[in-house]
VOBABA-576271 format. One record per residue (C-alpha): residue number from 1; residue in one letter; x, y, z. Coordinates in nm, 2 decimals. Each point is the difference from the previous one (the first is absolute). Layout:
<nodes>
<NUM a <X Y Z>> ...
</nodes>
This chain:
<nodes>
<1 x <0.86 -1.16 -1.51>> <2 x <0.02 0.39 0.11>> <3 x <0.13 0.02 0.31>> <4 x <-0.12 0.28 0.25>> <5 x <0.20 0.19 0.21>> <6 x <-0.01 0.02 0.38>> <7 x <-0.30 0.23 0.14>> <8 x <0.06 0.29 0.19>> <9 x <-0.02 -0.02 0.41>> <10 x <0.04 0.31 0.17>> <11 x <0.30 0.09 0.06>> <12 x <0.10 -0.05 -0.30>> <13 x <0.21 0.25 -0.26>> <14 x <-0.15 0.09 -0.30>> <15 x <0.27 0.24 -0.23>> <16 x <-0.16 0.27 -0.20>> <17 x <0.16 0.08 -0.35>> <18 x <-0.03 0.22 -0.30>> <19 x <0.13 -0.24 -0.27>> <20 x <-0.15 0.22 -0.26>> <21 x <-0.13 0.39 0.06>> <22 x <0.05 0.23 0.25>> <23 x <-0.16 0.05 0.29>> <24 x <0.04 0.24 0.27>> <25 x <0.04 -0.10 0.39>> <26 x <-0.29 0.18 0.14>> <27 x <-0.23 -0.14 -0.26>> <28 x <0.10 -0.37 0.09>> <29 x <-0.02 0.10 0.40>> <30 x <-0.36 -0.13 0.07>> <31 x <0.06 -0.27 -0.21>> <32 x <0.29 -0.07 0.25>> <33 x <-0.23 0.13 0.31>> <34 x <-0.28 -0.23 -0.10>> <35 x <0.26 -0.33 -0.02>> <36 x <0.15 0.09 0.32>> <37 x <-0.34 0.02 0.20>> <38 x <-0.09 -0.34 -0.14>> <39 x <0.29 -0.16 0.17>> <40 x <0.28 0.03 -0.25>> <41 x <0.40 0.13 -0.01>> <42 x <0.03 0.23 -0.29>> <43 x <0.33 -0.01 -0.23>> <44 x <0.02 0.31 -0.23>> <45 x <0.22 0.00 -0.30>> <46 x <0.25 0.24 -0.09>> <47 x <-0.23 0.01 -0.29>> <48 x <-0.31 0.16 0.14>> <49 x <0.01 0.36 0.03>> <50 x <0.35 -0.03 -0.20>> <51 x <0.21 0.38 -0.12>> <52 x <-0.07 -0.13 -0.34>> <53 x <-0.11 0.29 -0.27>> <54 x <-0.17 -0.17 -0.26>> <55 x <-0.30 -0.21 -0.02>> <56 x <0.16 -0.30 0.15>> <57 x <0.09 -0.12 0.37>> <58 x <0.37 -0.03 -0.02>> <59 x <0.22 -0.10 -0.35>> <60 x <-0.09 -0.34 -0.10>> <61 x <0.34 -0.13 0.21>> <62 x <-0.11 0.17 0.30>> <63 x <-0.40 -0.16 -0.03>> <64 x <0.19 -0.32 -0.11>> <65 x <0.16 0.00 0.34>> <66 x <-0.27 0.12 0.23>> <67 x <-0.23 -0.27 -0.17>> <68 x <0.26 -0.24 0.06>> <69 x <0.14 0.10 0.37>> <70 x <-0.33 -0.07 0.11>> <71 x <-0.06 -0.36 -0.20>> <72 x <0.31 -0.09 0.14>> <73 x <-0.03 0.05 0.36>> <74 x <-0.18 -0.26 0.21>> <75 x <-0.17 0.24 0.26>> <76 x <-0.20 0.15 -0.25>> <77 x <-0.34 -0.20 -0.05>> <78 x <-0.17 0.14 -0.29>> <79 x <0.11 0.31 -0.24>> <80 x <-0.27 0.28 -0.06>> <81 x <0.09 0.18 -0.34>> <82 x <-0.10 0.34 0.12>> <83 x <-0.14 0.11 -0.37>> <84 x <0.02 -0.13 -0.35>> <85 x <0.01 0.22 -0.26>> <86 x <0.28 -0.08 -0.20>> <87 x <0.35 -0.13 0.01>> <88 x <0.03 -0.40 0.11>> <89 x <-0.02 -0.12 -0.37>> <90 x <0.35 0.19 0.02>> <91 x <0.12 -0.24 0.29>> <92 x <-0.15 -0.27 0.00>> <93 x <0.28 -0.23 -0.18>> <94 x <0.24 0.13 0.23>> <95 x <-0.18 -0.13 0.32>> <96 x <0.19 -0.30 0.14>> <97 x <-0.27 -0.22 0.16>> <98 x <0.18 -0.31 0.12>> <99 x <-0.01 0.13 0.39>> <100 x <-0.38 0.08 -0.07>> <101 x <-0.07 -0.38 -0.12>> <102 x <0.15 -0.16 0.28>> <103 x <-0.22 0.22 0.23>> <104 x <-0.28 0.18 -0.18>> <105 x <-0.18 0.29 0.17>> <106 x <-0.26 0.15 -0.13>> <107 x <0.05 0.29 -0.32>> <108 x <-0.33 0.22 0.02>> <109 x <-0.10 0.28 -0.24>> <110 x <-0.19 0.05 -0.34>> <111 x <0.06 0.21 -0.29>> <112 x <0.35 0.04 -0.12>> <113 x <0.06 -0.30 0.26>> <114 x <-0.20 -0.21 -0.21>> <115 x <0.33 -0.10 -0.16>> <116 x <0.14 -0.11 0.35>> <117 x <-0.29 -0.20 0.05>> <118 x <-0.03 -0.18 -0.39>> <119 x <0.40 -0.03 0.02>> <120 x <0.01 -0.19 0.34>> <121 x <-0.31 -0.19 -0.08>> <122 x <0.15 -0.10 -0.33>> <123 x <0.36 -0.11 0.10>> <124 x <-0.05 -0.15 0.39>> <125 x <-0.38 -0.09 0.04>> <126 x <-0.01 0.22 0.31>> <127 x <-0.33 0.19 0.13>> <128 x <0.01 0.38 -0.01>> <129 x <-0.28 0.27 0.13>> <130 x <-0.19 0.25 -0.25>> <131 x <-0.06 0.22 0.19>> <132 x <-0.10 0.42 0.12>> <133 x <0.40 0.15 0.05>> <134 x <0.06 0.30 0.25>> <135 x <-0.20 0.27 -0.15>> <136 x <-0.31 -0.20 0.10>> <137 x <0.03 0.09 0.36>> <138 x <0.01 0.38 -0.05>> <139 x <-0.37 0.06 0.10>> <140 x <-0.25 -0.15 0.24>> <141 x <-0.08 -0.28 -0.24>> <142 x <0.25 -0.18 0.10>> <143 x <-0.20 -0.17 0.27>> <144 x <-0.28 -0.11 -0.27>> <145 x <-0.02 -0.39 -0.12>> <146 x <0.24 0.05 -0.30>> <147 x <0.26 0.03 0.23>> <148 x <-0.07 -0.23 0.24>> <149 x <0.01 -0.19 -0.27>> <150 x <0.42 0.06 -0.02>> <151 x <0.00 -0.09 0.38>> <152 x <-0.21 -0.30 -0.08>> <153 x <0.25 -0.10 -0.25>> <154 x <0.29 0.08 0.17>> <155 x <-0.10 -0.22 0.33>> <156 x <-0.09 -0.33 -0.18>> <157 x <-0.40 0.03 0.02>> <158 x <-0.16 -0.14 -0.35>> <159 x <-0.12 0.25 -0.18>> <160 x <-0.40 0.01 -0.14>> <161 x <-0.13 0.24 -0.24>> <162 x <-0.37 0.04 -0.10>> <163 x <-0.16 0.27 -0.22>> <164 x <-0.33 0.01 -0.21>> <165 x <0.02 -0.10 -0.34>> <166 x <0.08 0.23 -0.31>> <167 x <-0.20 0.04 -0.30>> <168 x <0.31 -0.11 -0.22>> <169 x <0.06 -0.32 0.20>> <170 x <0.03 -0.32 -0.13>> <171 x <-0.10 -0.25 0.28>> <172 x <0.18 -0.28 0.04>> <173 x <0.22 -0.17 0.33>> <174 x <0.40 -0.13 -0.06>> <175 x <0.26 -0.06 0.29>> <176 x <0.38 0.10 -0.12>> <177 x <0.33 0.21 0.09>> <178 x <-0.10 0.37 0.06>> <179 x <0.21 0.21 -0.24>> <180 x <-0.02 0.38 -0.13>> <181 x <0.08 0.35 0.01>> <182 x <0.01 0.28 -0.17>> <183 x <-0.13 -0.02 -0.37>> <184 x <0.29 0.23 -0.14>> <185 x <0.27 -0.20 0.21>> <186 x <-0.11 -0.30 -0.12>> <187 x <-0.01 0.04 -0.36>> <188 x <0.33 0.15 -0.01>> <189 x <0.15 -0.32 0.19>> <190 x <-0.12 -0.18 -0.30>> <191 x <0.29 -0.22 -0.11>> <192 x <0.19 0.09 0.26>> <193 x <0.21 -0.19 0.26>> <194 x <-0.26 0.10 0.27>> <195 x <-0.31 -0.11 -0.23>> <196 x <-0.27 -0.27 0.19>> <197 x <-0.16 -0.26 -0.17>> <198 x <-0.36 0.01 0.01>> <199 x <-0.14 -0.33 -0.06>> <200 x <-0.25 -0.12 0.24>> <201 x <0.05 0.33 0.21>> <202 x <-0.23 0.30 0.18>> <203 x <0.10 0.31 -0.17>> <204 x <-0.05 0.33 0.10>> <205 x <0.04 0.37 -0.14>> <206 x <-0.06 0.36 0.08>> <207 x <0.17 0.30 -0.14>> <208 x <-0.03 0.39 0.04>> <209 x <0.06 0.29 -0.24>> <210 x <0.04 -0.20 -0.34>> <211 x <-0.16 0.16 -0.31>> <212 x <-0.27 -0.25 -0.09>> <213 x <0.19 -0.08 -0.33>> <214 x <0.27 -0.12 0.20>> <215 x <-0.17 -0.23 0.25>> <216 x <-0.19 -0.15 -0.37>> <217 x <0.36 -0.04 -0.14>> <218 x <0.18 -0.18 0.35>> <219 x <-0.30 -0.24 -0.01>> <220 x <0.07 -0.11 -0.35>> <221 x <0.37 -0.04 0.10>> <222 x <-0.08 -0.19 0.29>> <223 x <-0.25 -0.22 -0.20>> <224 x <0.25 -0.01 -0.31>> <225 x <0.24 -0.15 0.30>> <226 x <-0.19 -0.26 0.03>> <227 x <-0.13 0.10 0.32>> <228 x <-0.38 -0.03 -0.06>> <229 x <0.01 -0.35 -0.15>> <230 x <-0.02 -0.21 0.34>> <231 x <-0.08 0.23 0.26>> <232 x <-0.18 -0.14 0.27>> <233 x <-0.17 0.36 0.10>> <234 x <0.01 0.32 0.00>> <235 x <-0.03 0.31 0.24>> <236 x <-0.07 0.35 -0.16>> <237 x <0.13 0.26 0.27>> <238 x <-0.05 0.37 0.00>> <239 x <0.12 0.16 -0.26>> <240 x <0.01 0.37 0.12>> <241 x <0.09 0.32 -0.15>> <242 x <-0.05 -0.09 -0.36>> <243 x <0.09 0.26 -0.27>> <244 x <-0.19 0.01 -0.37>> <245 x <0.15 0.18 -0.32>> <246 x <-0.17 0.29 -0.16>> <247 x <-0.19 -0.29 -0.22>> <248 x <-0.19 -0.17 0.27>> <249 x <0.17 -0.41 0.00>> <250 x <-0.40 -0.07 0.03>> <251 x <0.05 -0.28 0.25>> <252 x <0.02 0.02 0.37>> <253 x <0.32 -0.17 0.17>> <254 x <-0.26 -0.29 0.12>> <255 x <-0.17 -0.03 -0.37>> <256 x <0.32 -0.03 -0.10>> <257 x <0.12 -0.25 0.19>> <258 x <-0.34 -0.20 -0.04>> <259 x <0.07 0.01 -0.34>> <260 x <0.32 -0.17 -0.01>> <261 x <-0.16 -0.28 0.24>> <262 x <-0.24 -0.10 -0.07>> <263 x <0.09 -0.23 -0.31>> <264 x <0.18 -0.22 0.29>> <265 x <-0.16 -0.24 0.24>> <266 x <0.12 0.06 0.37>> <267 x <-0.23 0.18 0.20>> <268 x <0.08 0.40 0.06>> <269 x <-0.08 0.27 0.29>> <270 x <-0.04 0.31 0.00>> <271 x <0.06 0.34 0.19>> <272 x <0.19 -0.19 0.32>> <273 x <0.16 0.20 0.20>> <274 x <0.32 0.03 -0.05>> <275 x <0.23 0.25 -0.23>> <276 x <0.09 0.37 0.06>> <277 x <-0.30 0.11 0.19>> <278 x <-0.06 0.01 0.41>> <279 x <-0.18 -0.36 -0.04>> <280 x <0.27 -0.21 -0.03>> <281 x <0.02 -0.34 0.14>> <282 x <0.32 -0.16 0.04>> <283 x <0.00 -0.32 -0.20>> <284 x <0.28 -0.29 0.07>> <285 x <0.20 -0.07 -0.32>> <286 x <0.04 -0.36 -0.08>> <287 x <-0.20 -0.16 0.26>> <288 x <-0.33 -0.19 -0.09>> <289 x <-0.32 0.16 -0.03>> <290 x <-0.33 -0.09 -0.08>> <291 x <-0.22 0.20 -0.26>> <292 x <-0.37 0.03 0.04>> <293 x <-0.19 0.21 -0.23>> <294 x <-0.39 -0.10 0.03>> <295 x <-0.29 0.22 -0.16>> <296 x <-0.02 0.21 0.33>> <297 x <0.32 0.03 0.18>> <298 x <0.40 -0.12 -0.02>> <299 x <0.25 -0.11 0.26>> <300 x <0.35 -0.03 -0.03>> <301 x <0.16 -0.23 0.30>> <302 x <0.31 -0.16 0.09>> 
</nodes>
């Protein structure tokens, strides 16, 4: 049984991290502007806006503890990861999450934080939040419904999603544990410690700047994992940004990903909003969901 951590109430902390790359202050300031006018104390990690000179936040010891300081302290409600990038794959063993099960609070983030959210949801059957990080709030869109969709989240309101239906879709309707990520993150926590089993579950995936040769070969590792074989649906994301070698790959990322589908049974969306791209909902990560995908529409709802 996955057990879902307190919502927020204003008032409440929430602690903002960079477990992984760097971001600067000012770029995280309306993300920390927008959380304040909604009602909430803001908590900002040593990590955000850092000295570091390299790609990364802090030294892995330093994002270890900033991650950890704010697990460990009961004022703070929820923890924002700031940006993803890269860099928690490098932590992650090192978290110690024994405070966390005792109290859970709510991890929120995608990308590079898909590991947080796979490792958690693997080891202690507690909820996380997929979704937009800091650098979603940097522009008048912040006030649109993919957004309010994070506030939604964040307050305890059940989430609903509807969107016409895709070409590529395969209808079909199944209830089951939401789980997913980032494609890349996910195929490379394969085998892992931090890997899910899928059995029975919603997946979903979305990915950005991947040749179109890679996202063909993390598909076949996912499905060589066994991750296919009794799935109870799946979710195709955006997949953004995609790069093609000087010999085209001759397959969209969708095509591609149709491809490797559609020898199994469970029903399949595509083009939801979520991924690297301003339309991003924020999707709760082990809670149950129910699937719809009819001939004209889909909806997605707690």
């Amino acid at each position: 049984m996955v057990r879902i951590p307190p919502y927020l109430q204003k008032g409440d902390t929430i602690g903002l991290v960079c477990p992984a790359g760097y971001m600067s202050l000012d770029k995280a300031q309306s993300c920390i502007n927008t959380l304040q006018e909604w009602g909430y104390a803001i908590k900002t990690g040593k990590t955000v806006g850092s000295d570091s000179q390299n790609y990364f936040s802090g030294t892995d010891k330093e994002r270890l503890e900033d991650f950890q300081q704010m697990l460990d302290d009961d004022d703070v409600k929820a923890i924002l990861c700031a940006r993803g990038g890269y860099g928690t794959g490098r932590i992650i063993d090192s978290i110690d999450f024994k405070n966390f099960q005792k109290s859970p609070k709510w991890i929120i983030g995608f990308s590079d934080i898909t590991i947080l959210h796979s490792h958690i949801y693997s080891h202690y059957k507690i909820a996380s939040l997929h979704a937009p990080m800091a650098a979603a709030f940097n522009s008048e869109e912040y006030a649109d419904g993919f957004l309010q969709s994070f506030r939604n989240a964040l307050e305890g309101r059940k989430l609903k999603y509807q969107m016409s239906a895709h070409e590529l879709n395969k209808k079909g309707e199944i209830i089951g544990e939401l789980f997913g990520g980032n494609l890349a993150l996910l195929a490379h926590l394969a085998g892992t410690s931090s890997d899910v089993k899928t059995k029975g579950k919603i997946l979903f995936l979305e990915d950005t700047g991947e040749y179109l040769y890679n996202i063909d070969r993390m598909l076949y590792q996912l499905s060589r994992a066994g991750k296919f074989d009794k799935l109870g649906g799946l979710i195709v994301g955006s997949f953004s940004e995609n790069k093609d070698t000087e010999r085209p790959f001759g397959k969209s990322a969708y095509e591609i990903i149709h491809d490797m589908v559609k020898r199994y049974d469970f029903p399949v969306c595509f083009n939801f909003p979520v991924g690297h791209v301003k339309e991003n909902y924020s999707l709760k990560i082990g809670v149950g969901h129910k699937l719809k995908i009819g001939k004209n529409k889909v909806i997605l709802e707690e």
